[in-house]
C-alpha positions in Angstrom: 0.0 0.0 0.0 2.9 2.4 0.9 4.4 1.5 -2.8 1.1 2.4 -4.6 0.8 5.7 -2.3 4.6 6.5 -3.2 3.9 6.0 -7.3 0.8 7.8 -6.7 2.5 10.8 -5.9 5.5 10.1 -7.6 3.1 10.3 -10.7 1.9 13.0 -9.8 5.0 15.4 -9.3 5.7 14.1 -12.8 2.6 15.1 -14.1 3.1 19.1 -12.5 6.7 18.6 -13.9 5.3 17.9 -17.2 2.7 20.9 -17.6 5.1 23.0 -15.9 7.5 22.6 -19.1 4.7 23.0 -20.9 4.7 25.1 -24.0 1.5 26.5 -23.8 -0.6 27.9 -20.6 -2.8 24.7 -18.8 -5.5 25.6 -16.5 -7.6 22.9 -15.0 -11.3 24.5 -13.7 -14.4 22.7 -12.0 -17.7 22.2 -13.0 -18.1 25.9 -11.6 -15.9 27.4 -13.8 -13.2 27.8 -10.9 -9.6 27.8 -11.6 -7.9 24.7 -9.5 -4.3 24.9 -11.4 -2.4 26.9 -13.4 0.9 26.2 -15.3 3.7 28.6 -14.8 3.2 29.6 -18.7 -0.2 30.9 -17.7 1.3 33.6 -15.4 3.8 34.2 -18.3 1.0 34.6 -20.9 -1.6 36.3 -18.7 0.3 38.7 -16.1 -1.7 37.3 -13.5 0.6 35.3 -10.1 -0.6 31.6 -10.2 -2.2 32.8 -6.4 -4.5 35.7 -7.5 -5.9 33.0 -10.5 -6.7 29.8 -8.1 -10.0 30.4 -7.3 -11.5 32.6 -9.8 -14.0 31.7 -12.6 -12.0 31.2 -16.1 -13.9 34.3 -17.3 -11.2 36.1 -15.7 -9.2 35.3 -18.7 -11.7 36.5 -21.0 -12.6 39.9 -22.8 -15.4 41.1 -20.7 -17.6 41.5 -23.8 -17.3 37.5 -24.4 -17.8 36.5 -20.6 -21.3 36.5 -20.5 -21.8 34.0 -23.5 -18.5 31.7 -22.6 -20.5 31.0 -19.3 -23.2 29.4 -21.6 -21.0 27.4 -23.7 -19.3 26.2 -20.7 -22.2 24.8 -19.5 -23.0 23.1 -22.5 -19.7 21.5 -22.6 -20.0 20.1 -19.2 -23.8 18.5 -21.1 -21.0 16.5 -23.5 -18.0 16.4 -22.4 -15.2 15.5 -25.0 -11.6 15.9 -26.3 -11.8 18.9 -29.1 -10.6 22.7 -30.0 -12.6 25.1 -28.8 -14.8 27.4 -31.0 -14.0 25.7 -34.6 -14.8 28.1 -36.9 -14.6 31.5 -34.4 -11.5 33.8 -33.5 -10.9 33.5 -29.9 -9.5 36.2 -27.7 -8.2 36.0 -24.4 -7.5 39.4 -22.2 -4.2 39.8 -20.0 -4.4 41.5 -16.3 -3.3 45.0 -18.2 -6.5 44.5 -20.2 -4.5 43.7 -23.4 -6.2 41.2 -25.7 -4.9 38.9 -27.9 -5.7 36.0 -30.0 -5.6 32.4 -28.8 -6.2 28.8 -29.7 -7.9 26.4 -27.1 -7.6 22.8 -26.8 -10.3 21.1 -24.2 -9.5 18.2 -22.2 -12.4 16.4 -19.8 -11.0 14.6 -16.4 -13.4 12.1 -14.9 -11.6 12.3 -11.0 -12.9 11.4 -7.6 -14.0 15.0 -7.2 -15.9 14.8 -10.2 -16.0 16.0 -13.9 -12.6 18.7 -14.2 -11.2 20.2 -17.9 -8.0 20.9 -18.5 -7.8 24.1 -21.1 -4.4 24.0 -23.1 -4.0 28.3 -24.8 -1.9 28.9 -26.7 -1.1 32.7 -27.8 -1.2 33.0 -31.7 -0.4 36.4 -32.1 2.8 35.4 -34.3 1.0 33.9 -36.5 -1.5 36.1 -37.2 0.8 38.4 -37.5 2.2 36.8 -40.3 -0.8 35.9 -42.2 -1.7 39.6 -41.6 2.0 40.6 -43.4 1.4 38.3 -45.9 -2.2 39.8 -47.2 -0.4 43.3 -46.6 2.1 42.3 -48.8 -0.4 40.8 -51.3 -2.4 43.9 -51.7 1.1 46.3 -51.7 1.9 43.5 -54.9 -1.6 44.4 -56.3 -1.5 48.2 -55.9 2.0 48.7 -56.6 1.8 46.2 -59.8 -1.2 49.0 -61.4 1.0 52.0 -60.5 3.4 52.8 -63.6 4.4 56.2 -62.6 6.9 57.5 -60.6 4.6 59.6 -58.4 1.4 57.0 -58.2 4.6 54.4 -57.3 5.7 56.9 -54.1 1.8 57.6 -53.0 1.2 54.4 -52.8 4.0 53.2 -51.2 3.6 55.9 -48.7 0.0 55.4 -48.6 0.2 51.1 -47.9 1.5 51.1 -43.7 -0.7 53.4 -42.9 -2.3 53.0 -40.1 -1.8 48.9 -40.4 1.3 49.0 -39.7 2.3 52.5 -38.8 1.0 56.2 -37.7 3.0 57.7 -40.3 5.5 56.6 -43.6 7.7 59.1 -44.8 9.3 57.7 -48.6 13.1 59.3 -49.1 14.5 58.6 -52.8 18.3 59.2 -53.8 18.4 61.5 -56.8 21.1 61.3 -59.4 23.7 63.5 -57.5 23.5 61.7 -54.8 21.1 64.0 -52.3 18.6 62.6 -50.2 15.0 64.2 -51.6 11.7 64.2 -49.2 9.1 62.4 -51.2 6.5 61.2 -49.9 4.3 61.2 -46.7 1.7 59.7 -45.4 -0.1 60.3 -42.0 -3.3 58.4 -40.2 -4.4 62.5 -39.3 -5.2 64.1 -42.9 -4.5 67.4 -40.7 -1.1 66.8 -39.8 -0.2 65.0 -43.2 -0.9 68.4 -44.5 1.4 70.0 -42.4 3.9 67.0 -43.1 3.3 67.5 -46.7 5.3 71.0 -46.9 8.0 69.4 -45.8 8.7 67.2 -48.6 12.3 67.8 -50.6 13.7 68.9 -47.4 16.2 66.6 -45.8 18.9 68.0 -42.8 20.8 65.1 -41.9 24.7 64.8 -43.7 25.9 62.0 -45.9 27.8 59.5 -44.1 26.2 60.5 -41.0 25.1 57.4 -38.1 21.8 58.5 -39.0 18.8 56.2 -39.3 18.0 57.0 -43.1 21.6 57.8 -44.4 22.6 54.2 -42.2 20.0 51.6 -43.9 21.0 53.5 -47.3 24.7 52.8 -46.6 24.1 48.9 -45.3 21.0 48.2 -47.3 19.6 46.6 -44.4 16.6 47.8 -42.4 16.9 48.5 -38.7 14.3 49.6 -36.2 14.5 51.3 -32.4 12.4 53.3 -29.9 15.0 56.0 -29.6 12.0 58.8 -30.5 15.6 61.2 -31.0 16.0 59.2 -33.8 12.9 58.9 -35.9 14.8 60.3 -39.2 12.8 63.1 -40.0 16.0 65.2 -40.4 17.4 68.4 -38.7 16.2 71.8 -40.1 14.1 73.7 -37.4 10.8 73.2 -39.4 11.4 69.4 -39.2 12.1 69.2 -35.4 8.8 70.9 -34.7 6.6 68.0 -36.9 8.7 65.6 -34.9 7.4 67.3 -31.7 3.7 67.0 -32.7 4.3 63.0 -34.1 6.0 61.9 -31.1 6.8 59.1 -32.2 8.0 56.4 -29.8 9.3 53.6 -32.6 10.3 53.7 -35.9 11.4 51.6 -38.5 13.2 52.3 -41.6 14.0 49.8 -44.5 15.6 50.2 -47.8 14.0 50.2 -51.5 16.1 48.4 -53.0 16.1 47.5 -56.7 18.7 45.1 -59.1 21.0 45.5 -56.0 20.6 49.0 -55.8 19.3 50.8 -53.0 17.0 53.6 -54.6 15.5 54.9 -50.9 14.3 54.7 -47.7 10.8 53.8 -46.0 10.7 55.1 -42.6 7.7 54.4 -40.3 6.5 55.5 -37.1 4.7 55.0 -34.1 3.7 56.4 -31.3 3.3 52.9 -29.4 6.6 52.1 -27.7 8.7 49.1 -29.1 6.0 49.2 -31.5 8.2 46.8 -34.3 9.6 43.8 -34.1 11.6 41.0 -35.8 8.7 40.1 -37.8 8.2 43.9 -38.5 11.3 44.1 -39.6 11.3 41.1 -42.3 7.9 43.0 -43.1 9.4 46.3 -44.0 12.4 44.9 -45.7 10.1 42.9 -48.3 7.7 46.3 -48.8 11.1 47.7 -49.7 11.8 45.1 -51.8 8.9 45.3 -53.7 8.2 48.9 -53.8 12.2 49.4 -54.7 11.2 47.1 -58.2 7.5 49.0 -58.5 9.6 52.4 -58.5 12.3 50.3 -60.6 9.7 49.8 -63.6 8.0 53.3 -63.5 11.8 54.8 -63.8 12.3 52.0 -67.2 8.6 52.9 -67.8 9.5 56.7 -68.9 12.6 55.7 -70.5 10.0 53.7 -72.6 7.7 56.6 -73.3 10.8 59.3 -74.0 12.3 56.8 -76.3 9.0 56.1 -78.3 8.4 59.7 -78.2 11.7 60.6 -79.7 11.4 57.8 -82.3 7.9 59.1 -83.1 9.2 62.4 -83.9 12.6 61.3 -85.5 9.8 58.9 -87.6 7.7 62.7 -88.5 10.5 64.3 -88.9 12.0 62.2 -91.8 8.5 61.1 -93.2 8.2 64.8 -93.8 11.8 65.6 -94.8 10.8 62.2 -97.8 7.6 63.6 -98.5 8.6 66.9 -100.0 11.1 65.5 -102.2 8.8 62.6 -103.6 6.0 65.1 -104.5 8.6 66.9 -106.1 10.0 64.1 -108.2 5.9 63.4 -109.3 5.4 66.8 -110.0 8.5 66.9 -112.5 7.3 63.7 -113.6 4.4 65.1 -115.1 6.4 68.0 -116.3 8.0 65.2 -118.5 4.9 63.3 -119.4 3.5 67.0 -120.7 6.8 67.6 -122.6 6.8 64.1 -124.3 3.1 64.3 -125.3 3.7 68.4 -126.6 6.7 67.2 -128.7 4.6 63.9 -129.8 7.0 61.1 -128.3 4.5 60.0 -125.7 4.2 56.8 -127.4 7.4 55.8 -127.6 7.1 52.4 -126.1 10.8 52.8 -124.4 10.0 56.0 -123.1 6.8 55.1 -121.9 8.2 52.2 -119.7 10.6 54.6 -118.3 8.0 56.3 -117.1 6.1 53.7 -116.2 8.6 52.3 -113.8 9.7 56.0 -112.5 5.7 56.5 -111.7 5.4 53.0 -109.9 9.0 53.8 -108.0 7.3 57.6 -106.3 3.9 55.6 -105.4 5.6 52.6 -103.6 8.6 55.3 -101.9 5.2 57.1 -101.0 3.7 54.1 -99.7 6.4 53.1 -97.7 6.6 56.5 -96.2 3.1 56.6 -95.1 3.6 53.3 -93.7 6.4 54.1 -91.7 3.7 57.4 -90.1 1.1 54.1 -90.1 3.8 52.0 -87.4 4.5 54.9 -85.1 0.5 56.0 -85.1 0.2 52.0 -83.8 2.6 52.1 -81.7 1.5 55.1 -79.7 -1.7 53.5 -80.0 -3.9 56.4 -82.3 -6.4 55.4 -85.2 -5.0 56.1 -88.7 -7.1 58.5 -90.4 -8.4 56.5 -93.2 -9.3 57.7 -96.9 -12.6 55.6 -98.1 -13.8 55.9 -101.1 -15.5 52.7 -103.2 -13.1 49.9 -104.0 -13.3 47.1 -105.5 -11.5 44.3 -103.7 -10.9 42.1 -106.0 -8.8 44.5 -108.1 -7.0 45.2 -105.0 -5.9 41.4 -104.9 -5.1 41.2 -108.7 -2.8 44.1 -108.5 -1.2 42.5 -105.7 -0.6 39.4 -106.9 0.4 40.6 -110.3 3.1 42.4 -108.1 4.3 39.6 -106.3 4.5 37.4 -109.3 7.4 39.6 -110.4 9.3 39.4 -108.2 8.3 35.9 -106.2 9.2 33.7 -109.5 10.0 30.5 -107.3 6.3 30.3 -105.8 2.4 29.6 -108.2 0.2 32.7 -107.2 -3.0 31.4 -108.0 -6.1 34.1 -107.5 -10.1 32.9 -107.5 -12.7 36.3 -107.9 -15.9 34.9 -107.3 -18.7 37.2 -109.3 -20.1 39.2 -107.9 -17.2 41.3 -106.9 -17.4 43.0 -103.5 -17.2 46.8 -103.6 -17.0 48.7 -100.8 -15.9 52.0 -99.3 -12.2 51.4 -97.8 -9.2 52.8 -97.9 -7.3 51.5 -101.0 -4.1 52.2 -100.4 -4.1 50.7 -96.5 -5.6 47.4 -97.7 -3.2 47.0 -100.6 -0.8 47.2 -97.7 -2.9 44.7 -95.8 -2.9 42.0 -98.9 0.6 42.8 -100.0 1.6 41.9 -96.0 -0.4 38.5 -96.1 1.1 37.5 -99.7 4.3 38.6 -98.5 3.9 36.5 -95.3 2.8 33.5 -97.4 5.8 33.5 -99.7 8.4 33.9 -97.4 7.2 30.9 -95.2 6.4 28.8 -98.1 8.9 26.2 -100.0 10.3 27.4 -103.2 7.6 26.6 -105.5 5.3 26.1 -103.0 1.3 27.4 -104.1 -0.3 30.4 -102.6 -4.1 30.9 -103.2 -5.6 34.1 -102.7 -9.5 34.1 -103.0 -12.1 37.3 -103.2 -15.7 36.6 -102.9 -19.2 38.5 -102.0 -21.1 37.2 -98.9 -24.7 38.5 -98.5 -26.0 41.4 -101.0 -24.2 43.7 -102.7 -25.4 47.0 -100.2 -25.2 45.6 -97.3 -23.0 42.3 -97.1 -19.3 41.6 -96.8 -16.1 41.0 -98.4 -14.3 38.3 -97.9 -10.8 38.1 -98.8 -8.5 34.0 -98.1 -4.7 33.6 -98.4 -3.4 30.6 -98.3 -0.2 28.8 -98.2 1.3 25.4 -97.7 4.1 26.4 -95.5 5.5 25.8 -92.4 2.2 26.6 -90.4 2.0 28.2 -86.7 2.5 26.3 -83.3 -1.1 25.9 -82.0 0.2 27.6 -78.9 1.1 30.6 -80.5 -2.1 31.2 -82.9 -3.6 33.2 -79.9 -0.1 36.2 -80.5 -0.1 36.0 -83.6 -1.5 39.6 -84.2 0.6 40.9 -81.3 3.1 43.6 -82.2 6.7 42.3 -82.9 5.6 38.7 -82.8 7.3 36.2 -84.4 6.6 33.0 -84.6 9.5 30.5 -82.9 9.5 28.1 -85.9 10.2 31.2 -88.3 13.3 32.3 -86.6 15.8 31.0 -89.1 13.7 33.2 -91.8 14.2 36.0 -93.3 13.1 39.1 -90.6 11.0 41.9 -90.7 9.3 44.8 -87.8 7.1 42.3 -86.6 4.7 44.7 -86.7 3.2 43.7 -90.3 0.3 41.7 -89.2 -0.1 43.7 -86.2 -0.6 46.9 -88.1 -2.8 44.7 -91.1 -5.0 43.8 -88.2 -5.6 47.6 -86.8 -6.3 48.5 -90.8 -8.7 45.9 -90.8 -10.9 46.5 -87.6 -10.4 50.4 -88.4 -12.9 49.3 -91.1 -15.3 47.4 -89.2 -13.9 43.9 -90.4 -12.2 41.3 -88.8 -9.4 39.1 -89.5 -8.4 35.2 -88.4 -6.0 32.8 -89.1 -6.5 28.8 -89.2 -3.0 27.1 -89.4 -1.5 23.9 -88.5 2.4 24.0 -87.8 3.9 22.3 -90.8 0.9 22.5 -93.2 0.6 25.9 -94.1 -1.8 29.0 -92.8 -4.9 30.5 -94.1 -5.8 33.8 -93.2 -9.2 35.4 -93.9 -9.8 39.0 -93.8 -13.7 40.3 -93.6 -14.7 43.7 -94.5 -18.3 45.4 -94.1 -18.8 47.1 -97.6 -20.6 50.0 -95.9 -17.3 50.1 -93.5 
């Protein structure tokens, strides 16, 4: 009997020994709702001494807002009794002795004893995690809003804008301009009053290069750092600036770089005025909203180099268009004078001569073409309509000229053309859907064996008022790669099985498909990688 008394409590100071190294705070209550033990972790967690808990209902633990209705689902427990989380489905919140809450999981344990039905409540504080999971959707939104910003000044707002108040009181965005000085960007506080003031202090910044602090420290390390030295809260030295750091007062800040390819481009400083307000996890936090704005501000700076670039080609592009326009309508005008002069001296029928000429007119309209196409490219590019010049045409002389063309010059391939009667007339813009044929036949020989067919067909579908024309090329050529079909209109696509050929802008069926919908039509393309392509073009007559 003495034995089973000694293992009795030897089992049982190893069973106190065990929830004393417990991770997580273990309280055993009554059918009452009284505390009977409590784990040292529980004083830990709670503030409370194990003394002041033994002997008070578990709602002591609680928010008082939730006491009322724990009371009722403890006494439904006690009903059913059984081994399970408590509240699946619900955020639970527990409440220190300072009155601070936080959120909890809670594991419930019945004990059938000799003094009658016990539980044993395992909580466990899960503020770390939800701290994460709250960083993470922060950081997915900043990903979101910062992805839609392609300015430079929508990139700083935002970024500015994001902490705030989540994650701090205030943000203050400093970027390193190209000589090197620190500039005042961007600021963002949770008062729209004080913001204003705040916001006349942007460009100014006090502190010295190479000085310990805060800002000029993360930008020489590229690593974030945070304290609760309020002395330090970077918002620089000039007299105007120590007064707004007066009426913050902050008590923590944290400042992390924006960095970009390597390069540290800024600073992000927040602040609080909650006392060791950031921590590790804060930290991490900042330095990935760095990371991420640092690239966002990346792209808008490669974003305007775009859009100066295209600019400058665009006018480079009207400039010479011009500068070959003046010339060419110069050459046709003395071109006629000739014509005039042959016909006034009675050798305009000289068959040699009139070839000359012939060739010399054909030479101006395709230089012309050419030129207007070149105006055509940048007007797509900066994404404007073309004007377009309709009058009625007849499609199907559009194709014969164009093949008639290409059969001069593309000997090694059978141009074979089909007009179906009626022929479609419409009112387009001949010249831009020559252009539009002349691409597509071009297209077709050049990705077609030597000797290879290519059938163009025009035919009328519906009346002759109100129906459309339809216009087919086809080819037996190397086809498209089903995965690509979807780009193939996209501007400087090429497709990968065409690499080895001949290049071009990439912009040709890009630019046929703009001329095309301009006029109300549509165009598609059916193709099978290594049996050819067909492309159909279908234009509205009315336009």
């Amino acid at each position: 009997m003495r034995t089973d008394a000694h293992n009795h409590r030897l089992d049982e100071g190893v069973l106190r020994q065990l929830l004393e190294m417990a991770p997580d705070a273990i309280l055993t209550v009554d059918c009452e709702g009284l505390i009977l033990f409590a784990n040292s972790r529980t004083e830990q967690l709670f503030g409370y001494p194990r003394e002041e808990l033994l002997g008070q209902t578990i709602e002591i633990l609680l928010p008082e807002q939730l006491r009322e209705i724990h009371r009722h689902h403890r006494q439904e427990y006690y009903r059913a009794p059984r081994t399970r989380p408590m509240g699946i489905g619900l955020e639970l919140w527990a409440r220190r002795k300072d009155g601070t809450e936080f959120p909890v999981e809670i594991s419930l344990s019945p004990l059938d004893t000799e003094h009658g039905l016990l539980v044993s409540a395992a909580v466990r504080d899960i503020t770390p995690r939800k701290r994460l999971e709250e960083g993470l959707r922060f950081l997915s939104e900043a990903s979101r809003l910062l992805a839609s910003a392609i300015d430079r000044d929508t990139v700083l707002q935002v970024t500015a804008r994001l902490p705030v108040p989540r994650l701090a009181d205030c943000c203050i965005v400093d970027v390193l301009g190209g000589d090197g000085r620190l500039q005042r960007v961007a600021i963002s506080h949770k008062d729209s009053d004080l913001e204003a003031r705040l916001q006349e202090a942007l460009g100014e910044y006090a502190a010295e290069p190479g000085s310990d602090h805060p800002v000029w420290r993360v930008l020489r390390t590229g690593r974030a750092c945070l304290s609760s030295r309020p002395d330090e809260a970077g918002l620089g030295g000039s007299s105007s600036q120590l007064r707004l750091l007066e009426a913050l007062a902050p008590r923590s800040y944290l400042c992390a770089p924006l960095v970009a390819r390597d390069r540290v481009l800024g600073t992000i400083l927040l602040l609080s005025s909650e006392l060791d307000r950031y921590k590790e996890e804060e930290l991490a936090l900042g330095e990935e909203l760095g990371r991420r704005a640092g690239v966002a501000l990346d792209n808008a700076h490669l974003y305007q180099e775009l859009q100066d670039a295209i600019k400058t080609r665009n006018d480079f592009l009207a400039m010479i268009t011009h500068d070959l326009k003046t010339p060419l309508a110069t050459a046709g005008t003395y071109l006629q004078a000739l014509r005039l002069q042959l016909t006034t001296s009675g050798r305009d029928e000289d068959p040699g001569l009139k070839a000359i000429l012939g060739n010399m007119e054909r030479t101006i309209h395709q230089m012309a073409d050419q030129v207007q196409e070149l105006l055509d490219i940048a007007r797509l590019q900066s994404g404007q309509e073309l004007e377009l010049a309709r009058r009625p045409v007849s499609l199907a002389e559009i194709a014969l000229q164009a093949v008639e063309d290409f059969r001069k010059t593309a000997r090694g391939h059978q141009l074979r053309l089909r007009i179906d009667q009626p022929e479609p007339i419409g009112m387009w813009d001949a010249a831009r859907l020559q252009r539009v044929v002349a691409n597509l036949l071009s297209n077709a020989i050049k990705y077609s064996p030597e000797g290879g067919d290519v059938e163009v067909s025009v035919r009328l579908e519906g009346d002759a008022n109100s129906g459309v024309g339809v216009l087919t090329v086809r080819d037996h050529g190397i086809g498209i790669p089903a995965a690509e079909l979807r780009r193939v209109f996209d501007r400087f696509y090429r497709a990968s099985n065409a690499k080895g050929s001949s290049g071009g802008t990439g912009m040709g069926l890009a630019s046929a498909k703009q001329i095309v919908e301009q006029h109300g039509g549509t165009i598609e393309v059916d193709s099978k990688e290594g049996s050819g392509s067909t492309f159909t073009v279908r234009l509205p007559l009315q336009g």
